[in-house]
N, C-alpha and C positions, 0 to 999 in steps of 0.2 A: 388840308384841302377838304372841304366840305363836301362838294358835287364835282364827279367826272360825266360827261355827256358821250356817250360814243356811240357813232354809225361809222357803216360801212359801207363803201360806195363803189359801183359795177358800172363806167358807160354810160354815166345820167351827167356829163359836165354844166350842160345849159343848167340843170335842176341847181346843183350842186353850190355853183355861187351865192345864189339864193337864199340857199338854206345856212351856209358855210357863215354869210353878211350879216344873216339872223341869228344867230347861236353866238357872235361876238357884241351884238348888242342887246344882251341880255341887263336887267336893272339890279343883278344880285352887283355887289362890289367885286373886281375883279379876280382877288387874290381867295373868291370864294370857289371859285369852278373853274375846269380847265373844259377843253374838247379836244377830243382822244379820235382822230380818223384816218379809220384804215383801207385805202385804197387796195381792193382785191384785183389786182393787173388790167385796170379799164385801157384799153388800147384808145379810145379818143384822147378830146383834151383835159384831161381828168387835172395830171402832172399841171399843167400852164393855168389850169383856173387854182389849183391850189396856191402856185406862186403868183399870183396876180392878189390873191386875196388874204395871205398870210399878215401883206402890214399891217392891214385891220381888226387883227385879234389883239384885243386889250387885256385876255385871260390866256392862262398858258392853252397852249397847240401842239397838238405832238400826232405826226403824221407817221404814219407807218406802209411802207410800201410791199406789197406781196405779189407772187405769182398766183394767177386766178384758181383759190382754192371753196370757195364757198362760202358761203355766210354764216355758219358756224366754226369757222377756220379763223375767219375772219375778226367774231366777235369777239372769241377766244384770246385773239392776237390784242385788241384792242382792249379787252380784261386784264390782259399780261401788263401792259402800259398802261394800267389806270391808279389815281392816288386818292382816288375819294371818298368818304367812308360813308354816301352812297353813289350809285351809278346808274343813272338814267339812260336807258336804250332810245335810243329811235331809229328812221331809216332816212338814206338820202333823199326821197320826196316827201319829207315833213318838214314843211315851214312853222317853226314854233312861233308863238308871240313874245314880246319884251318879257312879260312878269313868268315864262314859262318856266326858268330851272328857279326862281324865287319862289313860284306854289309848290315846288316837287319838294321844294325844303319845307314849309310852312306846313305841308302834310304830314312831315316826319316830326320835326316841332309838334303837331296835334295829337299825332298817331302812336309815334316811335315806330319801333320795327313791323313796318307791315309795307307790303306794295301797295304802291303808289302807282294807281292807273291815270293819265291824265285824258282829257277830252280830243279828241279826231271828229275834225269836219272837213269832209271829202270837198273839195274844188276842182273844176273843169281848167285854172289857170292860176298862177301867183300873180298874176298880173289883174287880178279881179276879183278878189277876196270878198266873200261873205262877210257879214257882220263875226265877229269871234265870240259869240255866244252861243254854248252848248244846250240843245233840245233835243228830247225823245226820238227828235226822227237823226238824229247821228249815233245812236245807243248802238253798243257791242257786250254781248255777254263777256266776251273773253277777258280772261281771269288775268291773264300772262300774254300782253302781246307788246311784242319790241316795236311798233308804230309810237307808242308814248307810255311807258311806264318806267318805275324805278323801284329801286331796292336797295338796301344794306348792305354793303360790301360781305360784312360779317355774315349775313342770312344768306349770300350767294355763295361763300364760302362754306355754310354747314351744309348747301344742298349739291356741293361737288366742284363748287367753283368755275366752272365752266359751260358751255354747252355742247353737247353730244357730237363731236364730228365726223360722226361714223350719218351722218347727215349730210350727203354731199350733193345731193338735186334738192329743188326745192319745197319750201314747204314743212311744215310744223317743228322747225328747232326749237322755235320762243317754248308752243305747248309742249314740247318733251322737257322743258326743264321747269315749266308753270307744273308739270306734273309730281316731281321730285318738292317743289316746296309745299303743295296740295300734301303731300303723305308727312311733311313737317309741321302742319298746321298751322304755316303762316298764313295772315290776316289780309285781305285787300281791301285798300279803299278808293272811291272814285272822287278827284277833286275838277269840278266843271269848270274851273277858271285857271288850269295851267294845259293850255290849247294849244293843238299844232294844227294845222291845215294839211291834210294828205291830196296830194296830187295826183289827180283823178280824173281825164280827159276822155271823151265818150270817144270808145273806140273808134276805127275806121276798116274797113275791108283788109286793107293790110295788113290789119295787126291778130286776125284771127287766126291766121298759121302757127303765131306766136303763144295765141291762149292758150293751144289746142296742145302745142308743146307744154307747157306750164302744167296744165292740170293732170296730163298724161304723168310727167315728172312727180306731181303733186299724191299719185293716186298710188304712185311707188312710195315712198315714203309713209303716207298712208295707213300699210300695210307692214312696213319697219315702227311705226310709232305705236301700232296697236301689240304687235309681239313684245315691246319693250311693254308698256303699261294695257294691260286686255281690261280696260275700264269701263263703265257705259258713259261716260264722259268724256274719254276718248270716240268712242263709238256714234256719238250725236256727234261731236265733232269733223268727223269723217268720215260722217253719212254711211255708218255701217248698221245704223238700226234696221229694224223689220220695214217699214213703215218708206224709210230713205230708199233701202235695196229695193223694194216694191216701186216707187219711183224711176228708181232708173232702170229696172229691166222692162216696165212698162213701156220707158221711150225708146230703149232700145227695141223691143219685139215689134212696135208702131212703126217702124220705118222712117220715121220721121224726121230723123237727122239727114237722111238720105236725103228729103227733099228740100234740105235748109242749106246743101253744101254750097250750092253758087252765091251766098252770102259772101264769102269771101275775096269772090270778084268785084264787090261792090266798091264804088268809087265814092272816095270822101269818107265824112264820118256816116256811119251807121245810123240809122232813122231806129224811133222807138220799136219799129217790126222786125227792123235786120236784124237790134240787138238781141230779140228776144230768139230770133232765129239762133244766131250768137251762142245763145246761152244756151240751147238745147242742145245744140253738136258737142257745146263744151259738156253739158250732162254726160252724152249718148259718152264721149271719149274716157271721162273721168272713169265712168264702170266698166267701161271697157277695159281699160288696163289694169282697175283695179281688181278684176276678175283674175287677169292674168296674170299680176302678179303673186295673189294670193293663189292660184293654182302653182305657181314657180317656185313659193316658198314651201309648200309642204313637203315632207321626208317623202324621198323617194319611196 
Protein backbone atom coordinates (compact mmCIF):
# COMPACT_ATOMS: atom_id res chain seq x y z
CA UNK A 1 0.00 0.00 0.00
CA UNK A 2 1.57 3.04 -1.03
CA UNK A 3 -0.76 5.86 0.79
CA UNK A 4 -2.92 5.51 4.05
CA UNK A 5 -5.22 8.76 4.43
CA UNK A 6 -6.38 9.08 8.05
CA UNK A 7 -8.76 11.55 9.94
CA UNK A 8 -10.67 11.67 12.67
CA UNK A 9 -13.90 12.57 13.27
CA UNK A 10 -16.06 14.31 16.46
CA UNK A 11 -19.87 15.36 15.57
CA UNK A 12 -19.31 16.82 12.02
CA UNK A 13 -21.76 14.14 10.28
CA UNK A 14 -23.28 16.59 7.57
CA UNK A 15 -19.31 17.60 6.94
CA UNK A 16 -18.35 14.09 6.94
CA UNK A 17 -20.11 12.58 3.92
CA UNK A 18 -18.63 15.16 1.92
CA UNK A 19 -15.39 14.65 2.82
CA UNK A 20 -15.63 10.66 3.24
CA UNK A 21 -17.37 10.92 -1.05
CA UNK A 22 -14.11 12.78 -1.72
CA UNK A 23 -11.32 10.75 -0.42
CA UNK A 24 -13.10 7.63 -2.45
CA UNK A 25 -12.75 9.30 -5.58
CA UNK A 26 -9.45 10.05 -5.61
CA UNK A 27 -7.47 9.57 -9.36
CA UNK A 28 -4.53 7.39 -7.67
CA UNK A 29 -5.63 3.48 -8.82
CA UNK A 30 -7.37 2.04 -6.16
CA UNK A 31 -5.24 -0.73 -4.70
CA UNK A 32 -2.77 2.42 -4.13
CA UNK A 33 -4.47 4.04 -0.96
CA UNK A 34 -6.73 3.02 1.57
CA UNK A 35 -8.63 5.46 4.21
CA UNK A 36 -8.12 4.70 7.79
CA UNK A 37 -11.29 6.58 9.92
CA UNK A 38 -11.50 6.79 13.29
CA UNK A 39 -14.75 7.80 14.77
CA UNK A 40 -13.82 9.34 18.34
CA UNK A 41 -17.57 8.53 20.03
CA UNK A 42 -19.62 11.42 17.80
CA UNK A 43 -23.01 10.83 19.50
CA UNK A 44 -24.92 12.19 16.10
CA UNK A 45 -25.17 10.56 12.87
CA UNK A 46 -21.65 9.86 12.50
CA UNK A 47 -22.36 5.65 12.61
CA UNK A 48 -25.34 6.08 9.69
CA UNK A 49 -23.31 8.46 7.42
CA UNK A 50 -20.55 6.12 7.60
CA UNK A 51 -22.76 3.20 6.49
CA UNK A 52 -24.69 5.09 4.07
CA UNK A 53 -21.26 5.84 2.32
CA UNK A 54 -19.03 2.78 2.79
CA UNK A 55 -20.46 1.21 -0.82
CA UNK A 56 -18.68 3.99 -2.32
CA UNK A 57 -15.22 3.36 -1.32
CA UNK A 58 -13.39 1.79 -4.37
CA UNK A 59 -10.02 1.76 -1.88
CA UNK A 60 -9.74 -0.08 1.17
CA UNK A 61 -11.72 1.50 4.49
CA UNK A 62 -11.20 0.65 7.72
CA UNK A 63 -13.32 2.36 10.40
CA UNK A 64 -12.37 2.17 13.79
CA UNK A 65 -14.83 3.10 16.57
CA UNK A 66 -13.80 4.58 20.01
CA UNK A 67 -15.10 6.16 23.19
CA UNK A 68 -14.47 10.02 22.96
CA UNK A 69 -10.82 10.11 23.79
CA UNK A 70 -9.23 12.96 21.90
CA UNK A 71 -7.47 13.52 18.70
CA UNK A 72 -4.27 12.42 19.65
CA UNK A 73 -5.90 9.08 20.91
CA UNK A 74 -7.52 9.09 18.10
CA UNK A 75 -4.70 9.58 15.44
CA UNK A 76 -2.70 7.21 17.26
CA UNK A 77 -5.71 4.59 16.88
CA UNK A 78 -5.69 5.36 13.27
CA UNK A 79 -1.70 4.91 12.96
CA UNK A 80 -2.21 1.44 14.64
CA UNK A 81 -4.51 0.59 11.48
CA UNK A 82 -2.48 2.13 8.84
CA UNK A 83 -0.51 0.07 5.89
CA UNK A 84 1.00 2.64 4.01
CA UNK A 85 4.57 3.44 3.62
CA UNK A 86 3.32 7.03 3.76
CA UNK A 87 0.48 8.46 5.73
CA UNK A 88 -1.35 11.53 5.01
CA UNK A 89 -3.29 13.34 7.95
CA UNK A 90 -6.02 15.55 7.38
CA UNK A 91 -9.12 16.46 9.43
CA UNK A 92 -12.89 15.89 9.04
CA UNK A 93 -13.57 19.34 7.50
CA UNK A 94 -11.20 19.08 4.55
CA UNK A 95 -12.61 18.42 1.27
CA UNK A 96 -9.60 17.21 -0.70
CA UNK A 97 -9.69 17.51 -4.61
CA UNK A 98 -9.43 14.37 -7.12
CA UNK A 99 -5.50 14.57 -7.86
CA UNK A 100 -4.98 15.25 -3.82
CA UNK A 101 -3.28 11.67 -2.35
CA UNK A 102 -1.72 11.36 -6.26
CA UNK A 103 0.47 14.86 -5.57
CA UNK A 104 1.17 13.72 -1.83
CA UNK A 105 2.80 10.70 -3.85
CA UNK A 106 4.40 12.68 -6.68
CA UNK A 107 6.08 14.69 -3.86
CA UNK A 108 7.60 11.79 -2.48
CA UNK A 109 8.51 10.51 -6.07
CA UNK A 110 10.29 14.20 -6.29
CA UNK A 111 11.30 14.57 -2.66
CA UNK A 112 11.77 11.15 -1.14
CA UNK A 113 11.67 11.25 2.68
CA UNK A 114 10.62 14.61 3.55
CA UNK A 115 7.02 16.13 4.62
CA UNK A 116 4.84 16.80 2.32
CA UNK A 117 2.77 19.86 3.31
CA UNK A 118 -0.29 20.25 0.75
CA UNK A 119 -2.22 23.52 0.07
CA UNK A 120 -5.62 24.60 2.42
CA UNK A 121 -8.01 27.01 1.17
CA UNK A 122 -10.45 28.06 3.75
CA UNK A 123 -14.26 28.00 2.40
CA UNK A 124 -17.42 29.47 4.03
CA UNK A 125 -19.43 26.11 2.29
CA UNK A 126 -18.63 22.77 0.23
CA UNK A 127 -21.49 23.58 -1.48
CA UNK A 128 -19.39 26.78 -3.16
CA UNK A 129 -15.94 26.12 -3.69
CA UNK A 130 -13.40 28.54 -4.89
CA UNK A 131 -11.47 27.92 -7.68
CA UNK A 132 -8.66 25.21 -6.18
CA UNK A 133 -5.91 27.11 -6.93
CA UNK A 134 -3.26 28.00 -4.18
CA UNK A 135 -2.18 31.91 -3.56
CA UNK A 136 -0.26 33.75 -1.13
CA UNK A 137 -3.27 34.83 0.64
CA UNK A 138 -4.02 30.97 1.81
CA UNK A 139 -0.19 30.62 3.02
CA UNK A 140 0.48 29.01 6.50
CA UNK A 141 4.06 28.87 7.97
CA UNK A 142 3.35 25.71 9.82
CA UNK A 143 5.76 23.19 9.38
CA UNK A 144 3.52 20.11 10.68
CA UNK A 145 -0.03 20.66 10.53
CA UNK A 146 -2.59 17.56 10.18
CA UNK A 147 -5.24 19.97 8.07
CA UNK A 148 -3.09 18.43 4.81
CA UNK A 149 0.28 17.09 5.18
CA UNK A 150 2.19 13.65 4.91
CA UNK A 151 5.01 11.69 5.78
CA UNK A 152 6.93 8.34 5.80
CA UNK A 153 5.70 5.79 7.76
CA UNK A 154 9.33 4.92 8.38
CA UNK A 155 10.25 8.82 9.33
CA UNK A 156 6.97 8.88 11.77
CA UNK A 157 8.33 5.82 13.21
CA UNK A 158 12.03 7.12 13.95
CA UNK A 159 10.38 10.31 15.58
CA UNK A 160 8.20 7.95 18.14
CA UNK A 161 5.58 6.70 16.13
CA UNK A 162 2.78 8.28 17.47
CA UNK A 163 1.41 11.36 18.73
CA UNK A 164 1.73 12.66 22.44
CA UNK A 165 -1.49 11.71 24.12
CA UNK A 166 -0.79 13.03 27.20
CA UNK A 167 -2.75 15.80 24.80
CA UNK A 168 -6.19 15.56 25.71
CA UNK A 169 -7.85 19.22 25.15
CA UNK A 170 -7.31 20.90 22.27
CA UNK A 171 -4.69 22.12 20.40
CA UNK A 172 -1.05 21.79 19.23
CA UNK A 173 -0.58 17.61 18.97
CA UNK A 174 0.21 17.92 15.14
CA UNK A 175 3.20 20.90 16.40
CA UNK A 176 4.38 18.55 19.43
CA UNK A 177 5.33 15.92 17.02
CA UNK A 178 6.20 18.58 13.89
CA UNK A 179 8.55 19.25 16.78
CA UNK A 180 10.34 15.75 17.33
CA UNK A 181 10.86 15.49 13.49
CA UNK A 182 12.36 19.37 13.46
CA UNK A 183 15.33 17.96 16.19
CA UNK A 184 15.50 14.89 13.30
CA UNK A 185 16.15 17.19 10.55
CA UNK A 186 13.63 16.09 8.45
CA UNK A 187 12.87 18.26 5.18
CA UNK A 188 9.58 19.98 4.27
CA UNK A 189 8.18 20.71 1.13
CA UNK A 190 5.04 22.53 -0.07
CA UNK A 191 3.23 21.20 -3.10
CA UNK A 192 0.28 23.95 -4.32
CA UNK A 193 -1.64 21.40 -6.42
CA UNK A 194 -2.54 18.67 -3.78
CA UNK A 195 -5.54 20.80 -2.31
CA UNK A 196 -7.99 20.36 0.27
CA UNK A 197 -10.69 23.02 0.96
CA UNK A 198 -11.09 23.58 4.97
CA UNK A 199 -14.30 24.38 6.05
CA UNK A 200 -14.68 27.58 7.45
CA UNK A 201 -17.99 29.43 7.97
CA UNK A 202 -18.06 33.09 9.45
CA UNK A 203 -19.00 32.54 12.69
CA UNK A 204 -22.48 33.50 14.28
CA UNK A 205 -23.18 34.72 18.01
CA UNK A 206 -23.81 31.33 19.00
CA UNK A 207 -20.83 29.96 18.44
CA UNK A 208 -18.67 32.45 20.60
CA UNK A 209 -19.25 30.46 23.89
CA UNK A 210 -17.73 27.77 21.95
CA UNK A 211 -14.44 29.84 20.71
CA UNK A 212 -13.99 30.99 24.02
CA UNK A 213 -14.02 27.30 25.30
CA UNK A 214 -11.51 26.22 22.50
CA UNK A 215 -8.96 28.73 23.09
CA UNK A 216 -9.28 28.71 26.86
CA UNK A 217 -8.50 24.69 26.21
CA UNK A 218 -6.02 25.76 23.56
CA UNK A 219 -4.00 28.12 26.18
CA UNK A 220 -3.69 24.94 28.49
CA UNK A 221 -1.96 22.93 26.31
CA UNK A 222 -0.10 25.72 25.37
CA UNK A 223 1.71 25.78 28.27
CA UNK A 224 2.13 21.49 28.24
CA UNK A 225 3.72 22.06 24.54
CA UNK A 226 6.10 24.65 25.69
CA UNK A 227 7.47 22.48 28.91
CA UNK A 228 7.78 19.56 26.49
CA UNK A 229 9.91 21.50 23.75
CA UNK A 230 10.87 25.46 25.55
CA UNK A 231 11.67 26.60 21.84
CA UNK A 232 11.24 30.19 20.30
CA UNK A 233 9.46 28.43 17.72
CA UNK A 234 7.32 26.95 20.01
CA UNK A 235 7.05 30.41 21.67
CA UNK A 236 5.83 32.40 18.34
CA UNK A 237 3.72 29.64 17.90
CA UNK A 238 1.80 30.24 21.22
CA UNK A 239 2.18 33.64 21.30
CA UNK A 240 4.58 33.51 24.14
CA UNK A 241 7.06 36.04 22.82
CA UNK A 242 7.66 39.51 24.49
CA UNK A 243 6.11 41.41 21.74
CA UNK A 244 2.72 38.55 21.78
CA UNK A 245 2.45 38.82 25.94
CA UNK A 246 2.69 42.61 25.36
CA UNK A 247 -0.31 42.31 23.24
CA UNK A 248 -2.45 40.65 25.26
CA UNK A 249 -1.97 42.07 28.53
CA UNK A 250 -2.51 45.27 26.83
CA UNK A 251 -6.11 44.11 25.90
CA UNK A 252 -6.62 42.65 28.86
CA UNK A 253 -5.51 45.94 31.19
CA UNK A 254 -7.90 48.02 28.34
CA UNK A 255 -10.99 46.68 29.41
CA UNK A 256 -12.03 46.02 26.34
CA UNK A 257 -13.12 42.60 26.10
CA UNK A 258 -15.51 43.81 28.78
CA UNK A 259 -17.09 45.94 26.28
CA UNK A 260 -17.28 43.31 23.26
CA UNK A 261 -19.15 40.59 25.68
CA UNK A 262 -22.86 41.25 24.23
CA UNK A 263 -21.34 39.94 20.92
CA UNK A 264 -22.39 36.85 21.70
CA UNK A 265 -25.99 37.63 21.86
CA UNK A 266 -25.79 38.59 18.57
CA UNK A 267 -28.22 37.03 16.18
CA UNK A 268 -27.14 35.30 12.77
CA UNK A 269 -23.63 35.43 11.54
CA UNK A 270 -21.37 37.93 12.92
CA UNK A 271 -20.79 41.17 10.71
CA UNK A 272 -16.89 42.20 10.02
CA UNK A 273 -17.15 44.41 13.61
CA UNK A 274 -18.78 41.48 15.69
CA UNK A 275 -16.00 39.23 14.42
CA UNK A 276 -13.38 41.35 15.31
CA UNK A 277 -15.08 42.03 18.58
CA UNK A 278 -14.99 38.05 18.40
CA UNK A 279 -11.63 37.98 18.27
CA UNK A 280 -10.54 40.21 21.00
CA UNK A 281 -12.65 38.45 23.89
CA UNK A 282 -11.03 35.28 22.26
CA UNK A 283 -7.47 37.27 22.89
CA UNK A 284 -8.39 38.83 26.36
CA UNK A 285 -9.60 34.72 27.21
CA UNK A 286 -6.59 32.91 25.52
CA UNK A 287 -3.99 34.99 28.18
CA UNK A 288 -6.14 34.64 30.53
CA UNK A 289 -5.83 31.23 31.20
CA UNK A 290 -2.84 31.00 29.77
CA UNK A 291 -1.52 33.15 32.72
CA UNK A 292 -3.20 30.65 34.79
CA UNK A 293 -2.19 28.04 33.84
CA UNK A 294 1.37 28.74 33.69
CA UNK A 295 0.92 30.04 37.39
CA UNK A 296 -0.68 26.14 38.05
CA UNK A 297 2.31 24.67 36.66
CA UNK A 298 5.01 25.96 38.50
CA UNK A 299 6.56 23.83 41.65
CA UNK A 300 4.86 24.72 44.49
Amino acid sequence: MRLTIQLCTYNRARLLERVLEALFDQTLPDGAYEVVLVNDGSPDDTPAVIERVRPLARCAFTVIEQANSGLAKGRNAGIAASSGERICFIDDDVLPTPVFAAEHLASDERHGDVIVRGAVINTESFDDLPTPIWTPANYSANYFWTSNVSLRRARLDRAGGRFDDSFTEYGWEDIELGMRLRALGTKAVFNRYAVAFHHKPRPAGTNVAGMLRQVRAQARTAVQLRAKHPHWRVDLAIGTTAPQRALGALVHRSGIARAFSGVAAAEGKLSPPQLLAAQVLATDAYYAELAAAEAAAKPA
